[in-house]
C-alpha positions, 0 to 999 in steps of 0.5 A, a space after each residue: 432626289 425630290 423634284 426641284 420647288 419652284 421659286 414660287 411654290 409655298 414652302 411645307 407648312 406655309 399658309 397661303 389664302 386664295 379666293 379672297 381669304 375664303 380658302 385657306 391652303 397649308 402646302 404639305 411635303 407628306 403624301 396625304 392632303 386633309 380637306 375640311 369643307 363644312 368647318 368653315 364660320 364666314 358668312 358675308 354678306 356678299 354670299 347669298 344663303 343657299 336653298 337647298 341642302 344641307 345647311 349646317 356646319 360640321 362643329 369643329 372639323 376645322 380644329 379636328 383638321 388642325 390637331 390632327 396635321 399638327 400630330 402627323 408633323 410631330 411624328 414625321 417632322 413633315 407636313 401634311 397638305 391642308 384645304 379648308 373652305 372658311 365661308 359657313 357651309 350655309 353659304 357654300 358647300 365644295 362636297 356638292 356639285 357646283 350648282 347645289 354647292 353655291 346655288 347659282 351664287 356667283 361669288 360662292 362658285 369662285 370660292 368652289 373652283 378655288 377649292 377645288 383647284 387647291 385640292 387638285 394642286 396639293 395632291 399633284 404636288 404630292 403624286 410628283 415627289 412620291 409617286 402617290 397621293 392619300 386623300 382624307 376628307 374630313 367630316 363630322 355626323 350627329 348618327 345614333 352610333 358615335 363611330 368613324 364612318 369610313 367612306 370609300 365611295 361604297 355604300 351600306 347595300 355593298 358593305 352589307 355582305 359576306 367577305 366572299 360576295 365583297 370580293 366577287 362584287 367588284 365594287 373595289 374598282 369604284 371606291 376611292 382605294 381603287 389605285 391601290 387594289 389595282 396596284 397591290 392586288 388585294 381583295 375588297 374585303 381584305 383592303 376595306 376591313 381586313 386586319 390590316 384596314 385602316 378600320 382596324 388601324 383606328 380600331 386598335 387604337 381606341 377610335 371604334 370604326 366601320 368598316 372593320 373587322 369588327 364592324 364590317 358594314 353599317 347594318 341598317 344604320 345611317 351611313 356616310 359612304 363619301 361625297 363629292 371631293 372623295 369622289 371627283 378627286 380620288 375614285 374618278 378613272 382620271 385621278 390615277 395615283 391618287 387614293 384617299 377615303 371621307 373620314 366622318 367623325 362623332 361629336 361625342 368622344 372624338 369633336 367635343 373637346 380640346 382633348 378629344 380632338 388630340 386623341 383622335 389625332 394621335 390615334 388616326 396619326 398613327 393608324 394612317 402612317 402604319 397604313 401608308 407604310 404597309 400598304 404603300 411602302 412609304 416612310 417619313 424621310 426622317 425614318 429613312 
C-alpha cells in the first residue's frame, strides 16, 4: 500500500510556489525528482547581481524540464517531481555553495534554502512511497561537441581510463549512483557506460552521450561531471536511497526548438524508465 497523503501535501501535478514565487515546485508520485537551477528570467530589484561566477542562464532548460516531465506523465499516467529556481542565475545559482550562490545577498540566500529544502522534500516523498529516489538535474552547455554530458560526480581523469582500471578504481562509491552499486553489485564501468548505462539507453535512441559505450570518457574535452545539487543530494554518505546524475544538454539539436525539446523528451523518457525498470526493478503502477 502507498503511505497515506497528508491533508496538507499537494497532490501529484499540483503546482505550488514558495520563497515569494522564486521557486516553483510541481509534487510528483513517480520516483524521479527533475531540478532546473539556471532556467530561471526573474530579475528583481531587491536581488542584487552576483560577482562572482558564472552569470548566464542555461536557454530553455526551463522548458526542456517541462517537455520532458510532460512526456514521462504521458507514458506512465504519473508525475515526476519538478524544482525549478525562477530568479535569472545572475542573481542566484542554488548549483553552488550558499556563499558563491547569492554572494552574500540575503534575499538570494532565502531563495537557495527554499530550493534546496524543495528538492530534499521531493525526494523524501519519493524514497517513502518506493523505496527510492532518482535525481536528474538538468542543465545546458555551449562545448564544442553538442552531446548529453552525463555527470555522476566523476570526472574526465577518471572516465578517461580502461574498463579494468574503472572498476579497480573505486571511484563508484562517490559518484551520484553509489546507492545502486552498493545495492546491486554492478561494476563502475558496467553501471556508468555499459550496454545497459543510461548512455547507451540515450544513445540508442538517437541522443549521442558520454559515458557510453561508444564514448566512454570525454577525452580531452570540456566536460561537466556535476555540481553542487547532484552532489549534496544524491553522492553525499547521508542521501542513502537516493541516486540521480546532472544531465547537461546542447543547444543544437536537443535546446533550440520546440521540436528539439519534444524529442529529447521522448527519447530520455523512455531511456530513464528502461533504466529504472532494469536497474531498480521499478514499474509505473498502471504497467502493473
Amino acid at each position: 500500500l502507498l503511505p497515506a497523503q497528508a491533508a496538507d501535501a499537494p497532490r501529484a501535478g499540483e503546482v505550488t510556489f514558495v520563497a515569494d514565487r522564486l521557486v516553483e515546485c510541481i509534487a510528483g508520485d513517480l520516483p524521479l525528482v527533475i531540478t532546473v537551477p539556471h532556467g530561471g528570467r526573474l530579475t528583481p530589484d531587491s536581488f542584487p547581481r552576483r560577482k562572482q561566477g558564472v552569470t548566464d542562464m542555461d536557454v530553455n532548460t526551463q522548458e526542456l524540464a517541462r517537455a520532458f516531465a510532460a512526456e514521462l506523465s504521458r507514458r506512465t499516467g504519473g508525475h515526476a517531481a519538478l524544482v525549478i529556481s525562477l530568479l535569472h542565475r545572475s542573481r542566484l545559482d542554488p548549483n553552488r555553495e550558499i556563499a558563491e550562490a547569492a554572494g552574500g545577498s540575503a534575499p538570494a540566500e532565502a531563495v537557495w534554502r527554499a530550493f534546496h529544502g524543495a528538492v530534499e522534500s521531493a525526494l523524501a516523498a519519493a524514497v517513502k512511497r518506493h523505496g527510492f529516489a532518482f535525481l536528474i538535474d538538468l542543465h545546458g552547455h555551449a562545448h564544442p561537441i553538442a552531446r548529453l554530458e552525463l555527470g555522476y560526480g566523476l570526472g574526465a581523469p577518471q572516465l578517461n581510463v580502461d574498463d579494468a582500471a574503472f572498476d579497480r578504481s573505486g571511484v563508484i562509491g562517490i559518484s551520484t549512483l553509489r546507492d545502486l552499486h552498493l545495492a546491486r553489485g554492478i561494476g563502475a564501468a558496467e553501471l556508468l557506460r555499459g550496454p545497459r548505462s543510461l548512455g547507451a539507453l540515450l544513445s540508442e535512441r538517437g541522443q549521442r552521450a558520454v559515458p557510453s559505450p561508444a564514448e566512454p570518457g570525454p577525452g580531452n574535452n570540456p566536460f561537466f561531471s556535476g555540481g553542487y545539487i547532484v552532489r549534496r543530494h544524491a553522492s553525499e554518505p547521508a542521501t542513502t536511497k537516493v541516486d540521480g546524475l546532472q544531465i547537461e544538454c546542447p543547444r543544437p539539436g536537443v535546446r533550440d526548438t520546440a521540436d528539439n525539446r519534444t524529442r529529447f523528451a521522448s527519447a530520455a523518457s523512455e531511456a530513464i524508465l528502461v533504466f529504472l525498470r532494469e536497474q531498480y526493478r521499478w514499474e509505473p503502477a498502471a504497467r502493473r
